[in-house]
N, C-alpha and C positions, 0 to 999 in steps of 0.2 A: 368090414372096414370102416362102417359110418361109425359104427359103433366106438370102435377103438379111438378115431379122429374125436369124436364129441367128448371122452373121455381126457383124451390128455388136454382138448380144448379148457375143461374144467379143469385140471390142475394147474397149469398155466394159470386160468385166470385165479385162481384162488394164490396162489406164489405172489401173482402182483397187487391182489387185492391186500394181501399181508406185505408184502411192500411199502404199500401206498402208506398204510396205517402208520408204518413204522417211520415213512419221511415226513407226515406229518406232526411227528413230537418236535420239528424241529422249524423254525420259521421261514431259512432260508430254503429250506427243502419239501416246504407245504406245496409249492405248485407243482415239482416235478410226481409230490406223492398224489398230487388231483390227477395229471396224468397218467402214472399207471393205474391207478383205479379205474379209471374210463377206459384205458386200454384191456383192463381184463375185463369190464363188464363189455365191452364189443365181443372179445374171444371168446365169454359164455351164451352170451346172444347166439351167437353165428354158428356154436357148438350144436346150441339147443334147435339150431333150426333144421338141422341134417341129419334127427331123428327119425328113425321108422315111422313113428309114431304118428308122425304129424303124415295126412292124407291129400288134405288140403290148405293151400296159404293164403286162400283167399282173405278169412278176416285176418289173417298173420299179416297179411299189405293194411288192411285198411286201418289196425291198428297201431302200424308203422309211420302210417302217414301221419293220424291224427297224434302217435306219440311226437312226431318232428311239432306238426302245427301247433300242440299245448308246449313243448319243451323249452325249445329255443324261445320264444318270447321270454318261458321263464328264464331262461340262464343268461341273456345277452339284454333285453330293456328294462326287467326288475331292476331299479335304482338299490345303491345297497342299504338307503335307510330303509328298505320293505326285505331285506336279508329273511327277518326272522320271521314277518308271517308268510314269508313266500318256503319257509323251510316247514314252520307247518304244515301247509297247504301240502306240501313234498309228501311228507309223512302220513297223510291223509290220502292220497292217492297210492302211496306204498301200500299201506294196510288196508284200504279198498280192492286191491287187486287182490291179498291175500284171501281177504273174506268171501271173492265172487270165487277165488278159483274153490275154494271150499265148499263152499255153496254149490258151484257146479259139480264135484265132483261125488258128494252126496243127492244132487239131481239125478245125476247118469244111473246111480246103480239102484236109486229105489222108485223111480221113476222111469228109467229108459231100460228096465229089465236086467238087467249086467248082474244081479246074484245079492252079494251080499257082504255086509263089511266087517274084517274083523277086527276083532275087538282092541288091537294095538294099532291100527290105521284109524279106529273111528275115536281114538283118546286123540290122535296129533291131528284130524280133522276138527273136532269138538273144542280144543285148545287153541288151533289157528283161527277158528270165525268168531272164537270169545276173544281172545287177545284181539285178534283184525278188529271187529266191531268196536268194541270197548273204544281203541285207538283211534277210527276214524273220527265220532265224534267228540271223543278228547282234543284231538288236534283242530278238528272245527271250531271249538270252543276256544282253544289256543290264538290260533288265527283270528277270530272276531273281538278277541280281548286287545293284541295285538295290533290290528287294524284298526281300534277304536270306535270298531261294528257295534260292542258289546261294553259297559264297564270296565276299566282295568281295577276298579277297588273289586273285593269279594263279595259273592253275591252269598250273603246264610239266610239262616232261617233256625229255628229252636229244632234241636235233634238232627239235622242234617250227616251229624257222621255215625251215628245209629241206622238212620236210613240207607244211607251209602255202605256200609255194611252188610245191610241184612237182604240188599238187594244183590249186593256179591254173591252173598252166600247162596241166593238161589238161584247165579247165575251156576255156581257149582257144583250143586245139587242137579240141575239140572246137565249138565257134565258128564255126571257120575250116573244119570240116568242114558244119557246115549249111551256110554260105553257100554253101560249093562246091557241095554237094550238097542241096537243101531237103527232097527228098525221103527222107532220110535218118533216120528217125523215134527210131532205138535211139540216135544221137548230140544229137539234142536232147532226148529224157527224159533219159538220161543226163549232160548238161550240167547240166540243171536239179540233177538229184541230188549232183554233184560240188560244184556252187555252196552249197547249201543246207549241204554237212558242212563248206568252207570257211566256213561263217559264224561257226557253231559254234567251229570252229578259231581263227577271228581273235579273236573278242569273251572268250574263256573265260582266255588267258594275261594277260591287261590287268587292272590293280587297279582298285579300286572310286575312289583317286586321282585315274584319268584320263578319268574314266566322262563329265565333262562333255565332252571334247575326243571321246571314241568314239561321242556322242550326237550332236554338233554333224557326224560325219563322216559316219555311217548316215543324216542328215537328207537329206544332201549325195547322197549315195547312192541314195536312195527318191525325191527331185526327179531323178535323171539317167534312172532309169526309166521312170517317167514321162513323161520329155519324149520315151524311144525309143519307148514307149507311143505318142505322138502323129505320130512319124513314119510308125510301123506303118501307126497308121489314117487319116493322113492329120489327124488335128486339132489343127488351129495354137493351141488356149487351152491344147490338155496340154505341147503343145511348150513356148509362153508360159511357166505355171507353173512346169514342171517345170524350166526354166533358170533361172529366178529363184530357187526353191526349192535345185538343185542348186550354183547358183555361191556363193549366200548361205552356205549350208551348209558351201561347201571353205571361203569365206574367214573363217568363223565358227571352223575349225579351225584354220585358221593362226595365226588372232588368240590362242587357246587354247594354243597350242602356247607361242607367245611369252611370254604370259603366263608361263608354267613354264618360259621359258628351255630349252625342247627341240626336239626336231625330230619330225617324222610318224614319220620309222623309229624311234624311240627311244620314241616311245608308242604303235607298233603292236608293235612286236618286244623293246623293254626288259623287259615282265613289269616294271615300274614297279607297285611298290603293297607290295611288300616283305615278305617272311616272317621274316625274321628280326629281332624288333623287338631295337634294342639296350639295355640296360640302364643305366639311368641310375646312373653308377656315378662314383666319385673315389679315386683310391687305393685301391681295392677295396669302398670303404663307400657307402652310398648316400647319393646328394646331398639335403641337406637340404628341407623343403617346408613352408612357413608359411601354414598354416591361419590364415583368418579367420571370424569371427560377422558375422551382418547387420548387426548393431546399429555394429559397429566399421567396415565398409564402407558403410554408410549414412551416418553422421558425415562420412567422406572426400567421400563425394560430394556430399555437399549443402552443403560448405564450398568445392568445388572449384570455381575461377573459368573453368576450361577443362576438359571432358569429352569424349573422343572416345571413339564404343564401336563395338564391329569385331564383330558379330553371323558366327557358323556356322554350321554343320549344325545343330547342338549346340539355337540358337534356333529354330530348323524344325520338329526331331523334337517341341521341347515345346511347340510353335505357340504361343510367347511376344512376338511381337513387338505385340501391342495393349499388354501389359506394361511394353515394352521403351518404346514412347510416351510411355508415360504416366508413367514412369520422368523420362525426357528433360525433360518438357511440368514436371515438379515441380524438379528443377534448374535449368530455366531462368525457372522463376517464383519462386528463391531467388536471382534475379541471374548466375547459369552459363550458357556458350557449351555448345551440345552439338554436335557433329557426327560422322555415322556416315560410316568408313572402309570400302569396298568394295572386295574382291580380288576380279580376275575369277575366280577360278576357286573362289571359295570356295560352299559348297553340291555341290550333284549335277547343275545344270545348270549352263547357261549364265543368267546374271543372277537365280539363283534365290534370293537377298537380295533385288534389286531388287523383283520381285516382292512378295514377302514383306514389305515393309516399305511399298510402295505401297498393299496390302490395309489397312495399319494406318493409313495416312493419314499418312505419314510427308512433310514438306514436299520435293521434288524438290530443291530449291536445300542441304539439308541430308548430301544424299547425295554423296561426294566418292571420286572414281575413287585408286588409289592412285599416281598421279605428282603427284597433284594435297592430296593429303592428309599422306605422307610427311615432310615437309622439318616440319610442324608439332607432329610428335610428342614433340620435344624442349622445345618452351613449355606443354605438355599437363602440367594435373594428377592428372589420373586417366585411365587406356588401361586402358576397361569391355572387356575380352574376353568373349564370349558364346559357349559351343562351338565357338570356331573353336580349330582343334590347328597345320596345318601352314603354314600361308597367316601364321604370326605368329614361327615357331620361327626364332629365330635361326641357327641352325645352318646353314640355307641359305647365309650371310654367312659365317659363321667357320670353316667344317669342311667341307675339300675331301673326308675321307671320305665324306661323308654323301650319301647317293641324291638328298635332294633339292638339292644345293648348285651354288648358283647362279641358284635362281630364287627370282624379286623378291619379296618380302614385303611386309607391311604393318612399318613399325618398333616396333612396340609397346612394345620393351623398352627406347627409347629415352626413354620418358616418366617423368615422377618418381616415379610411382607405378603399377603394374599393379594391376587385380582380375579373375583371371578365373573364369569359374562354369563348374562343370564337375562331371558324376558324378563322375567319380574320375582314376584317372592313365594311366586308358586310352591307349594311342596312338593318333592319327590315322590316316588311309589309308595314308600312306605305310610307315606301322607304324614308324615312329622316333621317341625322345625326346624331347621338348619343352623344350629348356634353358630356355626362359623360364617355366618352373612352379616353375625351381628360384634364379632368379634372387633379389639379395637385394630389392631392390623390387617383387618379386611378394608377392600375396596371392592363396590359394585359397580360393574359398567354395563347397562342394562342396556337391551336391546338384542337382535336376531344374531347370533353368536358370527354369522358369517358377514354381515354387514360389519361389526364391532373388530372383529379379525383386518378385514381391509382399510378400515378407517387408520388399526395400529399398525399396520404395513405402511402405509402412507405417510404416517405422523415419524414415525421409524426410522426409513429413508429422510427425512428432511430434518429428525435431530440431530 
């Protein structure tokens, strides 16, 4: 009877975990689809716990506990400008759990006597602590770039994706030596090991640039685990998940990829993120930059019959977007259209504006993808730039030089008036120029984007 219970427990959850997925293509229906997802991972929890199998709960409790005491901090005090290395970090202990259960379960039998493995359990064992490992310290590496533990330019070196190669390759070799052999102990510690310094290796040459497309691929990664996790032990909801998880994840990459007009090898092996930023320069003198006051940007805005504003990093780091609202909610109660233009790739994750501007209450139907927003920027009175750098720089369009040239922007500079809010003349990720800072219908109003938001809220109200 446990048996049958734990079973339909799993398909259940698996119905709602492909639920979830499917409300999440949609904005207004992303929270209910976070809901059923949590609701089927409770019913595979609660399934998996009324197993024969299990003898003992004792560390099932204390596992329990310490997963409440690590969780909640993360899901309820993580601020959302740490969204994305707090998703690493996620992915990091996803694919750690994979690798120990691997790891144990290759313990049990060649070490605690249990016989011996065959040779289609010890390929999805061999493939879960290579992919696990690999991942964990991928995503460490993700996270420290992210957190600005670590560089976010790339870190190379002369031959680096020769080396990253050829240490793949002996992670697969090695592989292909447990399956042959299971018994083989010093070839699967040692895989694990090789995997673990390739993770290292892949995540460390990639710029802070591409971090959402390397996040969205490590996702992809720690769900294939996973589902080899389920092959190992036989359980069809890790299988379930972790293909959902994994496939979601590749085609999450590719989406990302496009986005930026590149390819996987070109943002696993480009070193994309740029050191050498170029100097914004004309005839050797530097290009001009016209500073603006609130009071003179405030005027624009609250006279402008059409406002599109294209929020960045830039509004995240200063968690300005309740500002950013209420900003909006005041031009359009002077008679102004406002509508906010969304680059996917802008932020450090994947939809990490979307997010961020859902927290603030921002209406769904306001939010406009950029095929869909582009063609409007030229009837636009004022293009409100908010920390976004490269996702807006013209240069992708005009300068085949240029690293990032070719991939899609937002047109900002096509509108009759720019204002973008910005500390200073910092570069982007890509670490290149921003010709639209120097454009003649740009205006810059420098300072912490959320201080600069309330100043125009104020100046706003009193035109």
């Amino acid at each position: 009877m446990r048996d049958q219970i734990t079973e339909f427990s799993y398909l259940a959850a698996s119905v709602l975990f492909i639920l979830g997925l499917k409300s999440l293509t949609h904005p207004d229906r992303a929270r209910r689809g976070m809901q059923q997802a949590a609701v089927g991972m409770l019913l595979a929890v609660c399934g998996t716990l009324l197993k024969h199998s299990i003898i003992d709960y004792r560390w099932i409790f204390i596992g329990l506990v310490l997963g409440v005491l690590i969780g909640y901090p993360l899901g309820m005090w993580v601020p959302t400008t740490a969204l994305p290395q707090r998703i690493a970090a996620s992915l990091s202990f996803g694919a750690l759990a994979s690798t120990l259960v691997g790891i144990s379960e290759y313990h049990a039998v060649y070490h605690g006597g249990e016989g011996t493995i065959a040779p289609a359990r010890m390929a999805a064992l061999g493939f879960e602590v290579l992919l696990g490992a690999l991942t964990v310290t991928g995503a460490l590496m993700a996270f420290g770039k992210l957190q600005e533990l670590l560089p976010s330019r790339p870190i190379t070196y002369r031959g680096q994706n020769l080396v990253n190669i050829a240490l793949f390759g002996v992670g697969v070799v090695l592989l292909v030596t447990c399956i042959a052999s299971p018994a083989s102990a010093w070839a699967f510690y040692s895989m694990i090991g090789v995997a673990a310094i390739v993770g290292v290796l892949m995540v460390i040459p990639i710029g802070g640039a591409d971090m959402p497309v390397v996040v969205a691929l490590l996702n992809s990664y720690c769900g294939l685990a996973a589902s080899a996790t389920g092959f190992a032990l036989g359980n069809s909801i890790l299988i379930i998940c972790g293909a959902l998880d994994g496939a979601s994840g590749f085609l999450l990459s590719i989406l990302m990829s496009k986005a930026m007009n590149r390819s996987f090898a070109n943002v696993l092996f480009g070193a994309f993120g740029g050191t050498q930023p170029a100097a914004a320069s004309g005839g050797g003198t530097a290009l001009p930059v016209r500073a603006i006051s609130a009071e003179d940007a405030a005027i624009q805005l609250a006279y402008a019959q059409r406002v599109i504003i294209i929020p960045g990093y830039g509004m995240a780091v200063a968690q300005a977007q309740h500002t950013v609202r209420e900003l909006a909610e005041l031009i359009e109660r002077r008679g102004g259209e406002v509508k906010y233009a969304i680059h996917p790739v802008a932020g450090r994750m994947p939809g990490h504006m979307n997010v961020l501007l859902a927290e603030a209450n921002v209406p769904y139907d306001r939010l406009y993808d950029m095929d869909e927003i582009n063609g409007e920027f030229p009837q636009t009175d004022v293009a409100l730039v908010i920390g976004a750098n490269d996702v807006v720089n013209p240069a992708a369009r005009e300068d085949p030089s240029s690293p990032i040239y070719g991939m899609p922007i937002l047109d900002a500079d096509k509108a009759k008036h720019v204002i973008v809010l910005k500390r200073g003349m910092a570069a982007g990720f890509a670490g290149i120029e921003n010709v639209l800072f120097h454009a003649p219908a740009t205006s810059m109003l420098f300072g912490d984007a959320k201080s600069s938001l309330t100043k125009l809220v104020s100046e706003v109200k009193s035109a």
